[in-house]
Structures are given as structure tokens and as C-alpha cells.
C-alpha positions, 0 to 999 in steps of 0.5 A: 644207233645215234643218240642225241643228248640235251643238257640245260646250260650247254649251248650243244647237245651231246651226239654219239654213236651207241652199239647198245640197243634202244631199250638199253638206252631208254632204261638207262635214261628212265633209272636215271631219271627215276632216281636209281642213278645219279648219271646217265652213263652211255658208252659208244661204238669206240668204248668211250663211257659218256656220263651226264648228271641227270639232274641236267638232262633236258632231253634224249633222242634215240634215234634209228640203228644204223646201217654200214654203208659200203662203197663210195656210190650214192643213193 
């Protein structure tokens, strides 16, 4: 699923492909937040760790699971 990462000060926002399930993400976001953790630690579909002080984050979008599409035909 793409997840979308806001952080104050920075021009970009951080997007990354995630294997892990909405409510991973959402908890993860909510206990750093929440003050149970200092960073926001995400991990992608490529098993690279995405870590974000949470005092920086400005927003998070989850968005939907992805489908693999398979072919080179357009719908």
C-alpha cells in the first residue's frame, strides 16, 4: 500500500510502497504520535526501514493496497 509522509521543514513529502497492513501503519503512526515512540518507523516493500522523528510529522496518508498489474495493455 502507498503511504504518503508529510514532515515540517521539508519541501517533499516522503512516499513509499509498504507490504505492512493499514492498521499497521495507522498504529505505528498513533504510538508515535501518542508518545510510546520517538520515530515513526515504516519499512517498505524492498525491506528498507524509513524512520521520521515524530515531533516533525505534519501528516500521513494511507492510501489503498495495490494490485500488481501484469501485461503492458492499458485500461
Amino acid at each position: 500500500m502507498e503511504v504518503k509522509i508529510g514532515v515540517q521543514h521539508a519541501p517533499r513529502e516522503i512516499v513509499l510502497e509498504s507490504g505492512q497492513t493499514a492498521e499497521d501503519v495507522e498504529r505505528a503512526v498513533a504510538d508515535a504520535l501518542g508518545g510510546k515512540s520517538e520515530l515513526l518507523s515504516l519499512v517498505d516493500e524492498h525491506g528498507r526501514k524509513v524512520l521520521v522523528p515524530a515531533d516533525r510529522l505534519a501528516y500521513v496518508e494511507i492510501g489503498e493496497p495495490t494490485t500488481r498489474k501484469v501485461g503492458f495493455g492499458t485500461l
